[in-house]
C-alpha positions as CSV (number, residue, x, y, z in Angstrom):
1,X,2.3,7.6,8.0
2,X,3.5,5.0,5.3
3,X,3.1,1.6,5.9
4,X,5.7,-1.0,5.5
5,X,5.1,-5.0,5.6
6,X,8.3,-6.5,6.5
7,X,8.4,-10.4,5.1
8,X,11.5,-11.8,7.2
9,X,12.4,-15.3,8.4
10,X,15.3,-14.3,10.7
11,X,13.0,-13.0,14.2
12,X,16.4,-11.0,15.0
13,X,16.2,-9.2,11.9
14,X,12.9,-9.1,11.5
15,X,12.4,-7.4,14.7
16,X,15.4,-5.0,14.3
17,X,13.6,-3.5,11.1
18,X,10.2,-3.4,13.0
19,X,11.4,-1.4,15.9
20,X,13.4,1.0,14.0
21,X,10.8,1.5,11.4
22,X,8.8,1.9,13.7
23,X,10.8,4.8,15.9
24,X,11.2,6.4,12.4
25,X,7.4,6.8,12.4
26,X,6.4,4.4,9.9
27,X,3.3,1.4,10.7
28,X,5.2,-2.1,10.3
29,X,4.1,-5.6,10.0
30,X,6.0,-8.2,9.8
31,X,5.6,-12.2,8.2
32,X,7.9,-14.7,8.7
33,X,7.1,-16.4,5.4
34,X,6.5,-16.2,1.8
35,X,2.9,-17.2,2.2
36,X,1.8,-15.5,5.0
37,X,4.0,-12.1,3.4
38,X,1.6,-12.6,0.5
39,X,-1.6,-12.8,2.6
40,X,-0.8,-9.9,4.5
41,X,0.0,-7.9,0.8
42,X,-3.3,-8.5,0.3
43,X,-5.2,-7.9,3.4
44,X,-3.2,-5.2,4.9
45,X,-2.0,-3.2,1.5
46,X,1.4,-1.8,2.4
47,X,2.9,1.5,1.1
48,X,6.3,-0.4,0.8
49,X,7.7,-4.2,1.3
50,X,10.9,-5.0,2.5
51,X,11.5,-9.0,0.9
52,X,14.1,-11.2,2.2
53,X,15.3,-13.6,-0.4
54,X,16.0,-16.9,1.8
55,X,12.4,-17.7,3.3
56,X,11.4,-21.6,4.7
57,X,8.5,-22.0,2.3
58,X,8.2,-19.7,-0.9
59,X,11.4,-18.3,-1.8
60,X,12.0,-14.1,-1.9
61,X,12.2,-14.3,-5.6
62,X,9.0,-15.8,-5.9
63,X,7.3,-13.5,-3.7
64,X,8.4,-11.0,-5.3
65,X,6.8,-12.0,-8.3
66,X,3.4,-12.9,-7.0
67,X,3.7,-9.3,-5.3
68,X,4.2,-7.3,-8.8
69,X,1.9,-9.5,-10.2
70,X,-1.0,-8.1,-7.7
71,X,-0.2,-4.0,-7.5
72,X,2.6,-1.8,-7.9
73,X,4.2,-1.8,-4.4
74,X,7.7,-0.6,-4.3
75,X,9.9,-3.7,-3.1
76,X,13.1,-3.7,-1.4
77,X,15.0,-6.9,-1.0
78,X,17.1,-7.8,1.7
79,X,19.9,-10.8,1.7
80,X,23.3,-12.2,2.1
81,X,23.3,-12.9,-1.6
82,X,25.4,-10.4,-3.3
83,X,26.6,-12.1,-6.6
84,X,25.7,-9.9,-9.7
85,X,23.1,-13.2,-11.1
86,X,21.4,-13.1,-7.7
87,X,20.5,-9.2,-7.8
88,X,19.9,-9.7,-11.5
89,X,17.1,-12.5,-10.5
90,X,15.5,-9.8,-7.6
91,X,14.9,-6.8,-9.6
92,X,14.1,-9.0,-12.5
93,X,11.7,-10.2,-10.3
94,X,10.2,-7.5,-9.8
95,X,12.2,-5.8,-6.6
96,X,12.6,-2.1,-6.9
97,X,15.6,-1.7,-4.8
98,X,18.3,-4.7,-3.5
99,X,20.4,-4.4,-0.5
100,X,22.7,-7.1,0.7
101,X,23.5,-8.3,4.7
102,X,25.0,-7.1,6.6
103,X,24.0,-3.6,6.0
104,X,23.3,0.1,8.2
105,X,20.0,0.8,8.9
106,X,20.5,4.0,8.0
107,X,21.1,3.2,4.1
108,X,18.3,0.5,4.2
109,X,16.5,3.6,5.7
110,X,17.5,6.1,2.7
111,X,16.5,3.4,0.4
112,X,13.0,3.2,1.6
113,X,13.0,7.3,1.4
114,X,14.2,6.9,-2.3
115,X,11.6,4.4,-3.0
116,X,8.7,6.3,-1.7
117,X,10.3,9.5,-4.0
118,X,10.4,7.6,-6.8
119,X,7.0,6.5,-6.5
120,X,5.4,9.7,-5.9
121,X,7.4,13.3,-6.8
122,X,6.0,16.0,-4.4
123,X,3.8,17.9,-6.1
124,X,3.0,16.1,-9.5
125,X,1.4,12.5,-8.6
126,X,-1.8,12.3,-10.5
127,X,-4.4,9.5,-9.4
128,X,-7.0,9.2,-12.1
129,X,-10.4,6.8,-12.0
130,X,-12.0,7.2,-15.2
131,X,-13.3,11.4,-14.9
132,X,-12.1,11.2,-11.2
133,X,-8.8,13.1,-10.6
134,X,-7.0,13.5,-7.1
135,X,-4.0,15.5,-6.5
136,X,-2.4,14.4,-3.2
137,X,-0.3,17.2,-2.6
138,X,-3.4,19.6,-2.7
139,X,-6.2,17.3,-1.5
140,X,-7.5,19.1,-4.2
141,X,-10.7,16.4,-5.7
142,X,-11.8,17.4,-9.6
143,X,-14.7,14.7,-11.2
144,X,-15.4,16.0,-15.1
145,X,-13.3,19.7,-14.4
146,X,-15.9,20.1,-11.0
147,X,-14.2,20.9,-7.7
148,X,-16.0,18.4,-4.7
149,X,-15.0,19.7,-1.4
150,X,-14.6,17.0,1.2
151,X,-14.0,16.7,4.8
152,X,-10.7,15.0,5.6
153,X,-11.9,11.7,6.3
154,X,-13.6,12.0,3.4
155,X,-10.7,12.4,1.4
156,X,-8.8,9.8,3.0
157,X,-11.2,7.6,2.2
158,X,-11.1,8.2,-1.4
159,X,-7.8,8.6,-1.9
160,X,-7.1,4.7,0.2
161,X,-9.1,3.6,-2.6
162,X,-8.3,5.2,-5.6
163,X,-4.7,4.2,-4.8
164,X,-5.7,0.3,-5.3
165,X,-8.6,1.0,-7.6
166,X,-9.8,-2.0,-9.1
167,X,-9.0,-4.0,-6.0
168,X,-11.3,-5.2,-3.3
169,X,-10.5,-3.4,0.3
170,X,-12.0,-5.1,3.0
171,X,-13.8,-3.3,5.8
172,X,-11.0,-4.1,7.9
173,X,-8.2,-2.8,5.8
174,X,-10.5,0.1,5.7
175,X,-10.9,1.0,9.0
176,X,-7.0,0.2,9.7
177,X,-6.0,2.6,6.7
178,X,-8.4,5.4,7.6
179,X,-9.8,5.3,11.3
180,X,-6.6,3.2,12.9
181,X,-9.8,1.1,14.5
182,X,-10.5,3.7,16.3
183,X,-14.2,2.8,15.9
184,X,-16.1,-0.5,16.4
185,X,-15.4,-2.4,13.0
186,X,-19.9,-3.5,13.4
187,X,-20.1,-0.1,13.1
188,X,-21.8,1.5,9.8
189,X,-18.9,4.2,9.7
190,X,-17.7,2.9,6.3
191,X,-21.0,2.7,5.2
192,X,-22.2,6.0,6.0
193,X,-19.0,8.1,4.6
194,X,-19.1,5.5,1.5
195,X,-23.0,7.2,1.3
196,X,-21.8,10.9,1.8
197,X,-18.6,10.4,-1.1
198,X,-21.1,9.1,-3.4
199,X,-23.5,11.6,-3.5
200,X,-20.6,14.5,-3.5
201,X,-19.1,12.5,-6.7
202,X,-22.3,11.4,-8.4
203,X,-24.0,15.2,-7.9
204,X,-24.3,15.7,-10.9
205,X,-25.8,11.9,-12.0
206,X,-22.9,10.4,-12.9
207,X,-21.7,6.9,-13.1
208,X,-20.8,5.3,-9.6
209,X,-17.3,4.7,-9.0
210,X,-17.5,2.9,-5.7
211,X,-18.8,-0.1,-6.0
212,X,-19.7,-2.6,-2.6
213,X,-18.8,-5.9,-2.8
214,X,-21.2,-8.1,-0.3
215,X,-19.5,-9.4,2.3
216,X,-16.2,-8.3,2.0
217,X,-15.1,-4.5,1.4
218,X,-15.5,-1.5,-1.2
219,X,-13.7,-1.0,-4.9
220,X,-13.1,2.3,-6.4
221,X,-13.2,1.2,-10.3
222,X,-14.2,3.5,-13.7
223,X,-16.6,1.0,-15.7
């Protein structure tokens, strides 16, 4: 299931959201301000962000910027500002969707649905790396018109990175986003299935795509 960082200064609110995010099946985490919002963007990678504008440190806007700046993430943003200039500024900003307090949970909840539409129509996303192309709805794996076969975790593997290609995953992120830590994170797990996808995608000698970054994680990226 989709998951959905929640960057909220308000603990009431923020907690409302969680829980009933949560009941609807998505994975939520939550920041109570700009910066740590931003550093949980980047170590966690969520699906969707839902930005409040008033934060204590960095303001929503802002965020929201720095946020575009780093991936495509669809952002919703949530506040009592409601003046034409102030939801102007947001999806200027970079804010895909703005909804102002008070408000249902039930619309904010059709408005994350919408978002997660518009970001990927059933059945035609496309995610290409260089001569890699996935097709999510399928599963179906092509690499220079040949077909490579792949066990699921396989395939959740590559498709976790190809959907941030170019960007560093930790190991951590990894085994969140593919094995819910449902394995020691010493263990060589990402290792040995980063072994396995390489030799299914380079069978026939070509170019690696996933390249290891010491100390840190794996990146999917066409040279």
């Amino acid at each position: 299931m989709a998951r959905i960082l929640v960057i909220e200064d308000e603990p009431d609110i923020a907690d409302f959201l969680r829980r009933g995010l949560i009941y609807k099946g998505y994975t939520v985490d939550v920041a109570y301000d700009g910066q740590t919002g931003l550093d949980l963007a980047r170590d966690l990678v969520p699906d969707l962000v839902i930005l409040d504008v008033m934060l204590p440190d960095i303001d929503g806007i802002e965020v929201a910027r720095r946020l575009r700046a780093a991936s495509p993430v669809p952002i919703i943003m949530v506040t009592a500002r409601d003046a034409v200039p102030d939801r102007v500024a947001g999806l200027d900003a970079g804010a895909d969707d703005y909804v102002t307090k008070p408000f249902a949970f039930d619309e904010l909840l059709a408005r994350v649905r919408a978002a997660f539409r518009r970001q990927a129509p059933a059945g035609q996303e496309v995610i290409k790396v260089g001569d890699l192309i996935i097709r999510p709805s399928s599963r179906e794996v092509t690499r220079g018109g040949r077909k490579i076969e792949l066990t699921t975790r396989e395939y959740e593997l590559l498709e976790l990175l190809a959907r941030h290609q170019g960007q560093v995953l930790t190991k951590e992120t990894i085994f969140s986003r593919v094995w819910g830590y449902d394995v020691m994170l010493e263990s060589d797990a990402i290792k040995v299935y980063v072994r396995y996808l390489r030799r299914k995608l380079n069978a026939d000698g070509e170019p690696d795509l996933i390249h290891s970054v010491r100390g840190i994680g794996y990146m999917l990226k066409a040279e």
